[in-house]
N, C-alpha and C positions, 0 to 999 in steps of 0.2 A: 412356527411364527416367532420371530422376535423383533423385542421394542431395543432401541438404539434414543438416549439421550445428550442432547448437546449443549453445554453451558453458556453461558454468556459469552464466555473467554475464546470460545470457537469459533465465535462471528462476529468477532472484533476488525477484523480487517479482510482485504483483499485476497492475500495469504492463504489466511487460515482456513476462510471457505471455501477456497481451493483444494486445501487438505482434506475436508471433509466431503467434500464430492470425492476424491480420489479413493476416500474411506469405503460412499457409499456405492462404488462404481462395485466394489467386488460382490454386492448384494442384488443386483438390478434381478434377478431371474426370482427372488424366495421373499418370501412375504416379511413387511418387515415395515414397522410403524417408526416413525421419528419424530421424537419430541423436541422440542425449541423453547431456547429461552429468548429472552433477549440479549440483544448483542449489550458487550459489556461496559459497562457506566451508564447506558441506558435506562435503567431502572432507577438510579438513583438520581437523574438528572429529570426523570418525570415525576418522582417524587417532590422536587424543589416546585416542580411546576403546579404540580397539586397544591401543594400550600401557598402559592402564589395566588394563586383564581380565589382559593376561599377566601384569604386575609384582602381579598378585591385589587389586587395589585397586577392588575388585566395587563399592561404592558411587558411586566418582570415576564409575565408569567406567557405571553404571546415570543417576545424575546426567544426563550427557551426552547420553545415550541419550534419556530423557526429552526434554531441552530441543530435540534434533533434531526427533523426534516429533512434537511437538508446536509447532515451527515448522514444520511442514508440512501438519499436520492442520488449522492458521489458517489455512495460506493455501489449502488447497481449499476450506475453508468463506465465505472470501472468494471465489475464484471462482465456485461451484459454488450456494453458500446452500440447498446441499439433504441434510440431514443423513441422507436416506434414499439416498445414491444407493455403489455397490458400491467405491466408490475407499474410503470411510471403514470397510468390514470388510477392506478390503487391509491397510489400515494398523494395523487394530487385529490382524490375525493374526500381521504383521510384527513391532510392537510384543509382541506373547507369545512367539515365535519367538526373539525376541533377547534376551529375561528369560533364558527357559531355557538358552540360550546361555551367558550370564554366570553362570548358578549353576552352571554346568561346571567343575572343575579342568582349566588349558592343561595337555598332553602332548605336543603337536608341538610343529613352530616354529613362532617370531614369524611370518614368511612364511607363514604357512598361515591361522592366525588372522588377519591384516592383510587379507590377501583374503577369508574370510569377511565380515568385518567392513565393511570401507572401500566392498565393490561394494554393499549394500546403499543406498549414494544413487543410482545409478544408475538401480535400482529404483523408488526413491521419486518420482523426478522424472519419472519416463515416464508413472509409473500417474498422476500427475495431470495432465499433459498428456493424458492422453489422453483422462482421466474428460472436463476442460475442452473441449476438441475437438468431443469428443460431444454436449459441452452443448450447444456451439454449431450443429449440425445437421451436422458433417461428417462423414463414413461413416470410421472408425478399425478397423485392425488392429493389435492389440500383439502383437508377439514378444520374446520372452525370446531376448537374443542367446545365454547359456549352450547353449543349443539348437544351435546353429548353427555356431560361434566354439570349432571345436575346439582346442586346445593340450596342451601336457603339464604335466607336474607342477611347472612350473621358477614357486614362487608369486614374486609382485608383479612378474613382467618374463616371464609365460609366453611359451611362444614356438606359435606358430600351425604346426597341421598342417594343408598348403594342400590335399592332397588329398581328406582328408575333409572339410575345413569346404567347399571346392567344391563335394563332395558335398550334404551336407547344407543348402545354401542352394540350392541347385538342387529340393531332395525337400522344405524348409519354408518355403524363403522366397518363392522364383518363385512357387507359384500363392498367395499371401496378393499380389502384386503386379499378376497377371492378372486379381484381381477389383476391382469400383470400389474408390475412396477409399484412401485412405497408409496405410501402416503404420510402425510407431514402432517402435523399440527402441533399446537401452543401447549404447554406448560405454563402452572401457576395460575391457570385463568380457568373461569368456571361462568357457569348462570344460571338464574334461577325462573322459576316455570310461568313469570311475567315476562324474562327474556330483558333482566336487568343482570350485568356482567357484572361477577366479583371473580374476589382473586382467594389463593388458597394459605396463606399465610407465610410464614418462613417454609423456606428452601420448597416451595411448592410446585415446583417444575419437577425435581426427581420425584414427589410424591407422587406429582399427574402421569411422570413415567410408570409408577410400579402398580398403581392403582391401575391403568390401561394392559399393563401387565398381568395381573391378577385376574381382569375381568375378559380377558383374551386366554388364557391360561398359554401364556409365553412359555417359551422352552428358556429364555432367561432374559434377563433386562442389563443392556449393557451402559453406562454414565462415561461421559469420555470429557478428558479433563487435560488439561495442563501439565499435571503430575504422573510419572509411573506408574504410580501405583498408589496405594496405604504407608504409610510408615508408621513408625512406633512413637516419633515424636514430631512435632512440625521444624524441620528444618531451619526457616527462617530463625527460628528460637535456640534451636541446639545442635552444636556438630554432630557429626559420626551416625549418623540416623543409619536405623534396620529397616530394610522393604519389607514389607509385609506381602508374604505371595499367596496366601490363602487364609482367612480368618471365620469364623461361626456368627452367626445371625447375633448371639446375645453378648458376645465381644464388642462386637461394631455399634451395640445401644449403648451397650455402658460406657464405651468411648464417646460416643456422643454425649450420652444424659452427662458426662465429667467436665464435656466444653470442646472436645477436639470436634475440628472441621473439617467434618470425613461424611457422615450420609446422617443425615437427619431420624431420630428414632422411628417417626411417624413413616419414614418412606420406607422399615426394614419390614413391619406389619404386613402389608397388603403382600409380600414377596413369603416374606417366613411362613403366612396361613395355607398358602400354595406350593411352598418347599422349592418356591422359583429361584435360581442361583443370579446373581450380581456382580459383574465383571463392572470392575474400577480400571480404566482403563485412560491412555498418553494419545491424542488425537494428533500430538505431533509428527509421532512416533508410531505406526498400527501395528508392528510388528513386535513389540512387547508385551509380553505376557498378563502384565500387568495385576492386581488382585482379584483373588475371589472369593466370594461372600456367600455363603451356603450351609446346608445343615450337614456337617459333620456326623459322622458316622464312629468317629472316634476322637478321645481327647483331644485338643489341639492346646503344643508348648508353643508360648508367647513369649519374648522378652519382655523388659522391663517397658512396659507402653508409657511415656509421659505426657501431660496436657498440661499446661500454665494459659491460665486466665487473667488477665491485669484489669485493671479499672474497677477493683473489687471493693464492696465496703462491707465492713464487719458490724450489725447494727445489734444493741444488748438491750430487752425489754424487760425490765423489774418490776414489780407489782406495788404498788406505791405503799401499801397496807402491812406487807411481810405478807401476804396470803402464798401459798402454795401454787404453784403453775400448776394446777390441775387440766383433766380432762377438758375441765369447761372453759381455761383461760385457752388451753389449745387450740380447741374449738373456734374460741371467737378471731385470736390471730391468723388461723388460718382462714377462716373467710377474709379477712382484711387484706391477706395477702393476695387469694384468688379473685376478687373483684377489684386490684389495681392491677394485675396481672403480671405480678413480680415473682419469676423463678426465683426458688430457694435452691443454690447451689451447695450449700453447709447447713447441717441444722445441730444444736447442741441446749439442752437444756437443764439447770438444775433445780433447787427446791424452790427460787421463790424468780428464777432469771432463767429466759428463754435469745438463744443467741442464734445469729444465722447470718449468713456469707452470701452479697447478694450482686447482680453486677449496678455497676454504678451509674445513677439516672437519678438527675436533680428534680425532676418533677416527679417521680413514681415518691422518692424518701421523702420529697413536700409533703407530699396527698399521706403518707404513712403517717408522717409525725402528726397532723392534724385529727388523723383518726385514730391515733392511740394514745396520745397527750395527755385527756383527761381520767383514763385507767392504769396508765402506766409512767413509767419511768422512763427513758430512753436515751442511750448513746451510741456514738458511733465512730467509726473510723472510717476513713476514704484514701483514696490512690494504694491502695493494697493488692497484693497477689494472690490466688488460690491456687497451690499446686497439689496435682495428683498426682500418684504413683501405682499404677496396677502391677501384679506381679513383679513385686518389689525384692531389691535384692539388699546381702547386707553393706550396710555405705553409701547407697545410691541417696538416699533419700538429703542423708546430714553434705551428702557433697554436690547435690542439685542446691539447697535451702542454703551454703555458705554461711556467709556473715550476718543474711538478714536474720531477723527477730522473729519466732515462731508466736504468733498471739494465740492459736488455736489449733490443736491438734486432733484429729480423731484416726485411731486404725482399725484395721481388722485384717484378717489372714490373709485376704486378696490385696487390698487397696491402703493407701495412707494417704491422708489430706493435709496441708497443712496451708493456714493463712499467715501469708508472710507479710511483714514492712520491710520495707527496702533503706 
């Protein structure tokens, strides 16, 4: 059995999900689960719409609504050209479902409406993959992962209870796999055991793949993208890039935990506990080989891997007394830090000054200064860069960093950091 995921970027158009049926035509005979995102900018345009409802702006926010709708209702009627067929009362009950929604006054939180809200593409994109599917003669199961994908109440970053969702994928999802033909469901979306829908945080769709993975015990979990493969640096940013054709579980973290936008650390876990392998793979392209992600049996040489992060700020906490950054001042900054829920991408500290490289967000460094104002001292920089350098060679580093200004450096035998101004 294996799980096959599909990004946003795949069901963006008429195209592509063409490409992806012709993907999943060579699978119709073997068991085999597929994840979905939403198609892509849809996520971010139900976002807009989420903040619209709550700040009561019921028009902006119906607008929006509409224009999504109705970008999806084209494109099954371009797929599909069958205005009788059961996807188009999906969407129109969906469509009533979310009027009445919006004529609601919000009384929760933002996070509660955001998840009602935003997992609705999820939705959208399955049911028409599947209607499509169907068209096409392939024998389709859809599951509502809400079903399945227990968590709690903790809305836009729920966190999964493994013993029941174990459960419950064993009692809905195993025999929907024991019979012919694939079964389809959502990524990124979950719910909890009153059967209120939340979503799974960043990059929560490849997590919902590996975590299905895990708890199916897959022969591997394949992510299919836009790109080849892995590279050593993101293209957009640097010539000459190296594919990556095979890399180890604690590579692909530490590339991530550095900032590259390759696979989310949380989604490597549920794969690495099981020793399930990870094919990063071109959906445009099926026939390339594309990366793989697995537990190496022997060392693996890497080039020079680069990530550059921008929109950085360098923020410096002094203790207003001379006292010592002790344990106990670390302490208290670090809860400051874990209750506004600001990753520390640099950390550097000396005798009386704790420094850290953070990305940059005017409301998180508001809510900071306010709460460390009156025991500390504080500055900081903004529009800055953090660049890393994993298996770093000699020159690479002084001929990435050029002209800019090195404010903060840290290395060590693997990796070199540095915050740059431009």
């Amino acid at each position: 059995m294996e799980v096959f995921k599909f990004g946003g970027a795949s069901l963006q158009s008429e195209a592509r999900i063409r490409a992806v049926a012709h993907i999943l035509e060579d699978y119709r005979d073997r068991p085999l689960l597929v994840v979905v995102s939403a198609m892509d900018k849809t996520t971010n345009d139900l976002e807009k719409m989420a903040s619209h409802y709550y700040q009561r702006q019921r028009e902006t926010a119906a607008q929006l609504w509409h224009s999504i709708l109705e970008r999806h209702r084209q494109l099954a009627e371009s797929l599909l050209g069958n205005p009788g067929d059961p996807v188009f009362g999906q969407l129109q009950h969906l469509g009533q479902e979310m009027e009445w929604q919006l004529g609601e006054k919000p009384y929760l939180s933002p996070a509660y409406y955001y998840d009602q809200v935003v997992s609705r593409g999820e939705l959208l994109s399955s049911w028409i993959l599947t209607a499509f599917l169907r068209h096409e003669g392939l024998a389709v199961h859809w599951m509502d992962a809400r079903e399945v994908i227990r968590t709690d109440h903790n809305y836009r970053d729920g966190h999964i209870e493994w013993e029941v969702t174990q459960r419950l994928v064993q009692e809905k999802l195993r025999p929907l796999l024991d019979q012919p033909g694939l079964v389809i469901t959502q990524g990124f979306i979950g719910g909890t055991e009153d059967g209120k829908t939340t979503t799974l945080g960043r990059e929560g769709s490849d997590y919902s793949a590996a975590v299905f993975a895990n708890m199916l015990d897959a022969k591997s979990l394949h992510v299919w993208k836009d790109v080849e493969g892995i590279k050593n640096a993101d293209p957009k940013l640097f010539p000459d890039t190296i594919s990556l054709a095979e890399m180890d579980y604690h590579e692909v973290i530490e590339m991530a935990y550095y900032g590259a936008q390759v696979i989310h650390p949380k989604t490597i876990k549920p794969l690495q506990n099981k020793k399930i392998p990870l094919f990063v793979r071109c959906f445009l392209n099926k026939t390339l080989p594309g990366t793989i992600i697995h537990e190496s049996l022997q060392p693996l040489v890497f080039p020079p891997i680069i990530v550059l992060k921008k929109q950085q700020v360098l923020i410096t906490v002094t203790s207003r007394d001379f006292s010592f950054i002790t344990e106990a001042y670390l302490s208290r900054l670090y809860t400051v830090f874990n209750d506004l829920k600001i990753k520390l991408n640099l950390i550097q500290n000396g005798a009386i000054s704790f420094s850290c490289c953070i990305d940059q967000d005017s409301v998180k460094i508001e809510n900071l200064m306010k709460m460390l104002h009156g025991e500390f001292q504080i500055s900081y920089h903004e529009g800055l860069e953090l660049l890393t350098v994993r298996h770093y060679k000699d020159g690479i580093v002084e001929r990435l960093t050029g002209s800019k200004n090195v404010l903060l450096e840290q290395r060590s035998a693997e990796t070199v950091q540095r915050v740059l101004k431009g």
